[in-house]
N, C-alpha and C positions, 0 to 999 in steps of 0.2 A: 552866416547862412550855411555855408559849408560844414561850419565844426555841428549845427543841429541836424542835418541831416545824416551827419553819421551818429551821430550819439542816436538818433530815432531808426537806423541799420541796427544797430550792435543792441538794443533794447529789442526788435522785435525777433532780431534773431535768438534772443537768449528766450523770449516769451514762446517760441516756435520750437526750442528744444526742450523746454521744460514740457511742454504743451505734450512732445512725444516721448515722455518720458511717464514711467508706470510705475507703481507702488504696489510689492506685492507683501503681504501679511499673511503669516503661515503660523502653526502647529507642528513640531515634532515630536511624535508619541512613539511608545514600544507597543506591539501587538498588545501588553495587557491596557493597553489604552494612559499610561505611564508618561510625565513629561520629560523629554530625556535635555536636559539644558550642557550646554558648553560643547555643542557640535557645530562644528562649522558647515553655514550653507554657503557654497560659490556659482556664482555664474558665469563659469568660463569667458566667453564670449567677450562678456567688456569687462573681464576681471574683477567686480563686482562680489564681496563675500562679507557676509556677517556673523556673529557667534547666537547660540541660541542663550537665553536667559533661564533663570531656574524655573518658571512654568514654561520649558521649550519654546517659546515664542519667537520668532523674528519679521524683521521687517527688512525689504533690500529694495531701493530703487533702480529700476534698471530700462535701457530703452525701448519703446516699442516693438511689440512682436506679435503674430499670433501664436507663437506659441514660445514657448521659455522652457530650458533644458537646466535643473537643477541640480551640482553636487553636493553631497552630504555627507562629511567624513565625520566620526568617531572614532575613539580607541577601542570602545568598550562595542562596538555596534558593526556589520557588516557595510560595508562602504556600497551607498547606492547612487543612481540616475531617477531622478522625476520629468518626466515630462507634464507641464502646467500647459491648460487651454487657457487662451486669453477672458471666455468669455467667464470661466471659474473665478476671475480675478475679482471680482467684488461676493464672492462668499469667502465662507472660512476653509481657507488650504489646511488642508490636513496630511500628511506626509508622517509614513509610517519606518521606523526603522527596524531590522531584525538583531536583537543580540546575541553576541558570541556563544556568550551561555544562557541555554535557551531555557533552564530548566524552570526558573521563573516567573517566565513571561508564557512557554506553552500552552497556550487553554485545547485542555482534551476534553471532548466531550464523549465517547465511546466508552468508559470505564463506567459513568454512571449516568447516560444519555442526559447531563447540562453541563454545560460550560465550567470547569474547573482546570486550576492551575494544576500543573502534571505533578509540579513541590505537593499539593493538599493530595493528592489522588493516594490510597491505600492500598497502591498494587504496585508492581514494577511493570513501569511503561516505558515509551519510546515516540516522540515526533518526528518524524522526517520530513523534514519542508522542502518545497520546489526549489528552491534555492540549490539544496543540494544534492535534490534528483539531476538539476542541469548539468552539475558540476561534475556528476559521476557520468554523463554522458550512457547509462544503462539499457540495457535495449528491452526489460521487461522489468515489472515490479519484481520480481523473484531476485533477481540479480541487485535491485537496488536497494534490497534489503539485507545482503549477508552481513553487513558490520554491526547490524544491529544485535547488543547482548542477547545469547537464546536462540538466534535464527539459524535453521540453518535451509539445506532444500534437500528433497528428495526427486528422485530419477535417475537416470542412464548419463544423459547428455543432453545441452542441445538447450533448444528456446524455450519450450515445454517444460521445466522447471517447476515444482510446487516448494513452499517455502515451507517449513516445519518450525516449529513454537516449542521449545523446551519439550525436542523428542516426542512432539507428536502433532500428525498431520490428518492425511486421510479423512479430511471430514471433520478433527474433531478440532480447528482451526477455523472459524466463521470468515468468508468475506464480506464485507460489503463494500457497494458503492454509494456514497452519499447517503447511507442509511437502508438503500436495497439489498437484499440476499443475493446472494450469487451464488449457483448451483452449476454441476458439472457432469458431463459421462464418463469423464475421465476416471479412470480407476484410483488414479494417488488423489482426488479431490481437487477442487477448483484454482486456479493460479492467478487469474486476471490479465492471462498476458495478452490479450486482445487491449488493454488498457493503455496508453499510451502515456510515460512517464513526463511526457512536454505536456497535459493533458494534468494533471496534477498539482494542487496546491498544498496537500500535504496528506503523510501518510500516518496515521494514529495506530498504534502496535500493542494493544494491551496482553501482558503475557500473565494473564489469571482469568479463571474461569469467571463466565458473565453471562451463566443460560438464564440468570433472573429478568437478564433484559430481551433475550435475544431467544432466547428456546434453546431448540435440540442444537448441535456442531459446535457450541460454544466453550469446550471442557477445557482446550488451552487455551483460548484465549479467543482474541478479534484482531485483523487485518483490517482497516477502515479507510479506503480511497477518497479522499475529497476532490471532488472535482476544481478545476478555477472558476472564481467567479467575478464576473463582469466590476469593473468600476463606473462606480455614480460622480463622475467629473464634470459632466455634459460635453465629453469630446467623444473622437475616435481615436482608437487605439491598434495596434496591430504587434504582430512575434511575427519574424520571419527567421527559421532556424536551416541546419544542413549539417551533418557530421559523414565521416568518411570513418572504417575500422578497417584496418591492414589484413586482419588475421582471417579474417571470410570474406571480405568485400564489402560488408556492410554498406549500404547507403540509406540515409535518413534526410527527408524534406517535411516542413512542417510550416504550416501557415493559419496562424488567427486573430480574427478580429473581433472588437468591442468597443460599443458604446453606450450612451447613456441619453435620453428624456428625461429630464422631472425625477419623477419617480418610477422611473424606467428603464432597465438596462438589458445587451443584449450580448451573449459573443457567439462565434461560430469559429470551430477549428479542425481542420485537417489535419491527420498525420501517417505519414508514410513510413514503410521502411524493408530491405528487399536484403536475405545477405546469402551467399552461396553456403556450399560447406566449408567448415572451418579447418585451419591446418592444426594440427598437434606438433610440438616441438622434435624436430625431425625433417617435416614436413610432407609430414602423411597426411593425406586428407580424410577425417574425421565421415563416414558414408552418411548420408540421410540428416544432415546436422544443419540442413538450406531452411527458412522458412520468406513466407512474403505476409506482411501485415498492414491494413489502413483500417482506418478510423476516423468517423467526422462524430465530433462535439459540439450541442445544439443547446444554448440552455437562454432564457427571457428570464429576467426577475422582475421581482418589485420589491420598492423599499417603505413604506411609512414611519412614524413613530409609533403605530398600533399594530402594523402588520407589514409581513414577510413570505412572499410568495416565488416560489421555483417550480418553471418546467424543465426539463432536461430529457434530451433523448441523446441515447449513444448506439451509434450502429457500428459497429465492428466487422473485418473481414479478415483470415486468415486462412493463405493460398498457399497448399504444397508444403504445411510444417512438418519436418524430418522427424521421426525418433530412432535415434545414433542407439546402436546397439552391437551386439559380439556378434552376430550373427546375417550383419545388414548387407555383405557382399553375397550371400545367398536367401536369404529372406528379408528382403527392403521393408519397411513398415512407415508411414508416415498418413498425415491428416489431411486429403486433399480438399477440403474448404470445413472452415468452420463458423457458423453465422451466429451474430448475439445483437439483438435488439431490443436495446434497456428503454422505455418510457417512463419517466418519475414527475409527479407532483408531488410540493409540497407545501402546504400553508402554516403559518404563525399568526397565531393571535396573542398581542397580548395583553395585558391589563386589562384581563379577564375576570370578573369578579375582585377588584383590587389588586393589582401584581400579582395575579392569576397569569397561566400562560398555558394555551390551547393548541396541538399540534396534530394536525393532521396529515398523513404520507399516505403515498400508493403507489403503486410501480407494478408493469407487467415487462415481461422479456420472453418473446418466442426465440427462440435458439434451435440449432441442431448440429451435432457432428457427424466428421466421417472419415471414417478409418479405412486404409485401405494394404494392404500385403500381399507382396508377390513372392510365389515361391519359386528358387530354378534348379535342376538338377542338369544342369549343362545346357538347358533351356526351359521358356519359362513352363512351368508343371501347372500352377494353380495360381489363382488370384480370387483373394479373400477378401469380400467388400463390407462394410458393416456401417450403418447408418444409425443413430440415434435422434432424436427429436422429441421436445416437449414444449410447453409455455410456461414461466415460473409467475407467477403475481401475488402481492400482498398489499395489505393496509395498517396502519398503525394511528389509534387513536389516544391522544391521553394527555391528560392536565396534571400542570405542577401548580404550587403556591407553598409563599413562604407563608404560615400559619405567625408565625413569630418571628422577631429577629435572628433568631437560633434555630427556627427549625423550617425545616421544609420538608413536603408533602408532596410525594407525586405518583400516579397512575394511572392503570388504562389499559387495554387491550390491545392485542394487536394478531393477524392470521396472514401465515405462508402456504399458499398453495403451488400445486406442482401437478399440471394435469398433461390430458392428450399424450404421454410420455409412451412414446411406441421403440421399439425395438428389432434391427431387419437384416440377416444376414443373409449375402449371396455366395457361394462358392463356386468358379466356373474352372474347369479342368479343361487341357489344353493337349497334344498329340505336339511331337517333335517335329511338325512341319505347321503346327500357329492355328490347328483347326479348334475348336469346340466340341468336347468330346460328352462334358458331361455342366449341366447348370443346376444348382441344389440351393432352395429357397429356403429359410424359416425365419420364423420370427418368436423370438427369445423371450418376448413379450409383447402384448398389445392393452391400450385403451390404460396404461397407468395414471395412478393418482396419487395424490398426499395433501393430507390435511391438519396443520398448526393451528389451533385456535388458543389465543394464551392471555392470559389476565394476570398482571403483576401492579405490585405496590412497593413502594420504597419511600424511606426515612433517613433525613440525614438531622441529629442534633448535635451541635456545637455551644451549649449552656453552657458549660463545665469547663473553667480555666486550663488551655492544653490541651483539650479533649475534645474530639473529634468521631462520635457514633454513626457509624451508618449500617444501613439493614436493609434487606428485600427478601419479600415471597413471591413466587409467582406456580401459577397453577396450570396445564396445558393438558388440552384434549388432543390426541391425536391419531388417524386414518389413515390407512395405507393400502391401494388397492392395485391389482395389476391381474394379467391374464397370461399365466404364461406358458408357452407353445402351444398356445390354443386350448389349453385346458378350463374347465371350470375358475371364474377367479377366484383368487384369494384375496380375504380382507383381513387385515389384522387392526385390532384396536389397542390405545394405550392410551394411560394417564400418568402423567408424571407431574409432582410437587417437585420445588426448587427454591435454593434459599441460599444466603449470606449475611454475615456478622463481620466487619472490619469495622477499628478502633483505630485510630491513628492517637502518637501522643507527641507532641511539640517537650525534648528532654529538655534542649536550653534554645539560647536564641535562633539558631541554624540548623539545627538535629533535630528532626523529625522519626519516630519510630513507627511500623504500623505492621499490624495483623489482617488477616482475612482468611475465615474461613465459612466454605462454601460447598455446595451441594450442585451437581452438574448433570446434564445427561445426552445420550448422542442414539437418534434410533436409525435402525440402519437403513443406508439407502436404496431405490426400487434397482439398483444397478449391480449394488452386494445380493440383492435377496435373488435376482430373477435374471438377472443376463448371463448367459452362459455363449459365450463364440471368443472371435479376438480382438485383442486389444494391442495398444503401443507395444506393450512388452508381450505380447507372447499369444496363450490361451486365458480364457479365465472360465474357472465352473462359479455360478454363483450357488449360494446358500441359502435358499426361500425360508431357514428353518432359524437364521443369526436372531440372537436377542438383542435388547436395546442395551447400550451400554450407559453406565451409571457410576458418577466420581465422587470423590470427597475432596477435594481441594485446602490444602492450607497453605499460605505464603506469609510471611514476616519478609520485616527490611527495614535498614536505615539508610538515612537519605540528608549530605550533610551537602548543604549549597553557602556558599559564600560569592562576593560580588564576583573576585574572578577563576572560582573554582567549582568545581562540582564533585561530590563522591557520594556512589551508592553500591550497596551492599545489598542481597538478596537471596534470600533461603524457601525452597517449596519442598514439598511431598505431596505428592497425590495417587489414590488409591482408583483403580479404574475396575469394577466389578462386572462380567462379562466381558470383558476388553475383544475386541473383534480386531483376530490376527491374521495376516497372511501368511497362506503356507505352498510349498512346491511341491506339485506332486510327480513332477519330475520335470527336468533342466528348463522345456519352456511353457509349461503348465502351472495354474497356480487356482486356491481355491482360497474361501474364509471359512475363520471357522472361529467360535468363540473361546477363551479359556475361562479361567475361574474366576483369578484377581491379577493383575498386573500392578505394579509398582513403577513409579517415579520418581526421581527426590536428583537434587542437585544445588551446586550455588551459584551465583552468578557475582559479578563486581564489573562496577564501569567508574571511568572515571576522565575528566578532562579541565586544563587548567591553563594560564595566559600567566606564564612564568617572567615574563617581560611584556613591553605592548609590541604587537606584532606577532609574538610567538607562542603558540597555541599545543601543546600536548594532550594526548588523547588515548584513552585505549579500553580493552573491555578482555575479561575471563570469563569461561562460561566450562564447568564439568556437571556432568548427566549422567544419572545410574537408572537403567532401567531392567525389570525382570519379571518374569512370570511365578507368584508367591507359590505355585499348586507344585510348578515344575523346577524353578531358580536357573531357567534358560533366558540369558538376557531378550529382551522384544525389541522387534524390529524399528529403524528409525531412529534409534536413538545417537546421536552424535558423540564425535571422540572429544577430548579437552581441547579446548581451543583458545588460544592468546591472540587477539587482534591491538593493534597499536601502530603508533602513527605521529606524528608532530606536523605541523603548519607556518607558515611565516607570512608574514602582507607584510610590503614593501609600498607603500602608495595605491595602485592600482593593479600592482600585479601580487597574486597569490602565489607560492608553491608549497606540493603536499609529498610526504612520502609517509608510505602504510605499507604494514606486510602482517601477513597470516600465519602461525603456526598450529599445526594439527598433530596431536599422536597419533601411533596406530589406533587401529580398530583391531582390537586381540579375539574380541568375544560378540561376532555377530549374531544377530537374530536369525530365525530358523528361515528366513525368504533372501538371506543375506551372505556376504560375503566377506573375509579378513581385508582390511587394507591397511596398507603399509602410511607413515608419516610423509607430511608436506608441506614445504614451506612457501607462502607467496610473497613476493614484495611489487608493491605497484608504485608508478610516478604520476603525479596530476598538476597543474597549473590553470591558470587563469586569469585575463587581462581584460581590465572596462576602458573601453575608449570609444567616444563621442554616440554613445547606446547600445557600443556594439559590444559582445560578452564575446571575447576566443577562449574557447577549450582545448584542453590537450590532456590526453591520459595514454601513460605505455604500464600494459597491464601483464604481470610476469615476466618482470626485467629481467631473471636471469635465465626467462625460457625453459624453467625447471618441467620436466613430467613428473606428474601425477593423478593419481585417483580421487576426486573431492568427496567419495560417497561409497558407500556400503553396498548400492545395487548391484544384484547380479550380474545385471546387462552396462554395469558402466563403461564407461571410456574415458580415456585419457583427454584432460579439460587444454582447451586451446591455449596455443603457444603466445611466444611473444605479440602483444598487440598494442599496436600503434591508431590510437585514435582521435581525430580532427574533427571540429567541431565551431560552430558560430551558434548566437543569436541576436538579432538587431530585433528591436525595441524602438515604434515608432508613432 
């Protein structure tokens, strides 16, 4: 009796653990949807691991939870954390990995608005993934773009940064966000730094002209923000982040959540960040170089097999941004609130008349800036206020379809407007004992407008063994209206055609060769033509009378990818006909004005390789000629030779990185420009995953070197050694 009662213990307790015991069946893909087999998945907790098979499959039994915390190591793959909801457990897990060498698996879709591997794309491009926005710990898009081959930034100093695309910025650098325009009062052209890089799933960098898709600002290229987007798991989700920077104080808090319904998903994120001014090696303090920035990120999807729906709204705030200048201990200048309210929809339909596919976007954003400068002469003299304000909105309609296995057919229209755009300076003068002497009102401009209406089509054929055709026209009306200092207004009209021919040829199995050349063009902004008061840097006169500027674009390149290696190579020239330059008209005055032809040409080489498993080298060359063909005066903006490189090492779960910068001089600046002397950076960064939680660490100018990063007249010497701390927990 005895021996059956326990044998009927020891039976029900094994029936009682089995009972709590869970089977979970997964999928490991790479971003191109890729089975990636022979990676180990672990379950810490009960030690619990299995290998994936060659369709990445695996299966782990593991105990009861409601939720399960997954590791997934590779050689060839960034080592990650899954968090699994229990109630996902009877679908199909799908678990995605990112590889080391990304050039592969990156689908760009901004070179020729559909999804293409960045290897097929006929231009030289650039992905930046979240991944390694975290890891640079950057306090703006501008910053977390400079490694990228061709980038560099223009400005004085400071948060306010705009990024420049093989030597040219101003406008003729497109942004967008998630496929909306971004426009700007800013004199150097729009930056994104209200954008929050925790706020970011990747950054697409085409550096070849692309006004076939996108209109006027496109002549170098496109910046392309992708927001993050929600996961369909049917859990909830959360980031909770915090970094700390030695060299200003920096502080940065960031919180967001997401979840999923059916066919429903939802996130919301906050992000903060506040940093005094920054020291310079030395420990001088850099004047006006404080800025304060938040941002909430609002976005609902929807997922089906026929259709794809996003709303997103991003509201931005930016309090007290500095611009660091020669001049700031007796003329302060900085942005005391800057407001950006992005609303986007976007729907997908597809299987649209047969693998047809229907896209519809719209986006409006009221925005305004404000400028503000104090002037002292032993006390304060003058205080110079200036307000800008507009609403940007467009819509984008247009259908693609493969006609054939080879060939694909897409077009459509699409319109950027740009209204209510007013313009309003106060001057209030002051008496050596703080009275109000004198208040002097105008406005620079009133009631402005702009109008993009554009119709393009594009052809990609792939018939022809190795050969790879693609093409586009697009055709665009465009209005431009303003009033300015109360004068009668002015309307200018313009029509511009636009077009591209790139070839790509497959030499042998890994060597890809490609062409492209193209037709661009940039009309000038209501801020060039009609604002005249101040600006960050200085005065500005504008030029009601600037022409549209108009390029010829050609770029070639090869592009040799092997499993653990990458190398490209990359040749442009581009002809910019009216080119719209700045010029001084004296130390802190500056106006535009157009020349004849300006010239561009340079070459770029990147390249990165997994020389052992674990250790990763990397590195990129970029030289740039630029000039004025009427005059043979080099133009402004253009960058000195620059060598960027770097190596990596993973050791299990901890990363280390070391990268450094080298610059020539600047012998031969443009005429708004200045000589700068060489400089060398070298940075440290590291990285460690434990139990969801990601620590950062980066010391950036280990040897505390001064230097000038830039050509600008008003530059300053870029911050000293910085030590910066950082987490994110993943929940």
């Amino acid at each position: 009796m005895h021996k059956r009662t326990l044998t009927s213990v020891l039976i029900c307790a094994l029936l009682t653990i089995a009972a709590q015991a869970m089977e979970i069946r997964g999928t490991l893909v790479s971003p191109g949807q890729n089975p990636v087999a022979g990676a180990v998945v672990l379950h810490r907790e009960s030690g619990a691991k299995t290998e994936t098979d060659a369709e990445g499959k695996f299966v782990l039994d593991l105990p009861e939870a409601n939720r399960i915390r997954l590791e997934v190591v590779h050689p060839d793959y960034y080592e990650r954390e899954f968090l699994i909801e229990r109630k996902t457990l009877g679908k199909k897990v799908l678990l995605v990995l990112v590889p080391l060498i990304r050039q592969n698996e990156e689908v760009l879709v901004t070179a020729l608005r559909y999804p293409e591997p960045s290897i097929s794309v006929p231009a030289a491009s650039t992905v930046v993934s979240g991944e390694a926005l975290s890891e640079k710990m950057a306090s703006n898009i501008t910053e977390a773009l400079q490694d990228v081959p061709g980038v560099g930034a223009l400005g004085s100093a400071g948060f306010s940064l705009v990024p420049s695309v093989r030597g040219l910025a101003r406008r003729r650098v497109l942004y967008l966000i998630d496929g909306a325009r971004l426009e700007s009062d800013r004199r150097t052209g729009p930056n994104a730094s209200f954008v929050s890089p925790e706020d970011i799933e990747r950054i697409e960098v085409l550096r070849s002209s692309s006004s076939v898709f996108y209109g006027s600002d496109a002549i170098g290229g496109v910046i392309h923000l992708m927001t993050r987007t929600p996961r369909f798991d049917g859990g909830i989700h959360g980031r909770l982040l915090a970094g700390y920077g030695t060299v200003n104080g920096e502080t940065g808090v960031g919180l967001s959540l997401e979840g999923s319904v059916k066919s429903w998903a939802f996130s919301l994120s906050y992000q903060y960040a506040d940093a005094d001014e920054y020291r310079a090696p030395g420990g001088m303090k850099i004047l006006q170089s404080q800025y304060t920035q938040g941002s909430l990120l609002a976005k609902i999807a929807h997922r089906t097999e026929k259709r794809e729906v996003d709303i997103i709204f991003l509201g931005a705030r930016g309090t007290d941004v500095g611009k660091p200048n020669t001049t700031a201990a007796t003329k302060p200048t900085w942005y005391p609130r800057e407001n950006q309210n992005l609303l986007q929809f976007h729907w997908k339909e597809k299987n649209v008349g047969k693998d047809g596919e229907l896209l519809f976007h719209a986006f409006v954003n009221p925005n305004f800036l404000e400028t503000l400068t104090d002037t002292y002469a032993g006390f304060l003299t003058l205080e110079s206020f200036a307000k800008t304000d507009s609403t940007e909105f467009g819509s984008q309609l247009s259908y693609a379809k493969k006609i054939a296995r080879s060939f694909r057919l897409e077009g459509g229209i699409d319109y950027f407007g740009r209204g209510t755009a007013d313009a309003y300076n106060e001057y209030t003068s002051y008496d050596e004992f703080g009275a109000v002497t004198e208040v002097v009102e105008e406005f620079p401009y009133v009631d402005g407008s702009r109008d993009d209406l554009g119709f393009f089509l594009s052809a990609d054929y792939s018939g022809i063994e190795r050969l790879d055709i693609l093409g586009g026209v697009r055709y665009d009306l465009l209005r431009m209206k303003a009033l300015p200092l109360g004068e009668a207004p002015i309307v200018t009209k313009e029509n511009q055609a636009t077009g591209f021919l790139a070839v790509s040829y497959k030499l042998v199995k890994n060597v890809t060769a490609f062409v492209n050349l193209s037709r661009a063009y940039r009309l000038a902004s209501i801020n060039e033509r009609f604002y005249t008061g101040i600006s960050g840097r200085g005065f500005i006169v504008g030029n009601p009378d600037l022409r549209p500027e108009s390029s010829l674009n050609l770029d070639g390149g090869l592009k040799l990818l092997g499993r653990r290696f990458f190398l490209g190579l990359y040749a442009f020239r581009y002809q910019i006909d009216d080119m719209i330059e700045r010029y001084r008209l004296d130390p802190s005055t500056y106006t535009y004005g157009n020349i004849e032809k300006g010239r561009l040409q340079g070459l770029e080489f990147e390249a990165e390789a997994f020389l052992l498993p674990g250790w990763k080298v990397f590195g990129n060359v970029a030289t740039i000629r630029g000039r004025s063909l009427e005059t043979g005066v080099s133009l402004n903006d253009i960058p000195p030779f620059q060598i960027y490189t770097g190596t990596r090492v993973w050791k299990g779960k901890l990363s280390a990185e070391f990268n450094a910068t080298f610059r020539l001089a600047k012998a031969f600046p443009g005429p708004a420009e200045i000589e700068v002397a060489s400089s060398e950076l070298v940075n440290l960064k590291a990285s460690y995953l434990w139990h969801g939680l990601n620590f950062y660490v980066t010391l950036g100018n280990v040897f505390n070197a001064a230097y000038i990063a830039r050509a600008d007249s008003e530059a300053m010497v870029e911050p000293g050694r910085n030590l910066r701390l950082g987490f994110v927990y993943a929940f």
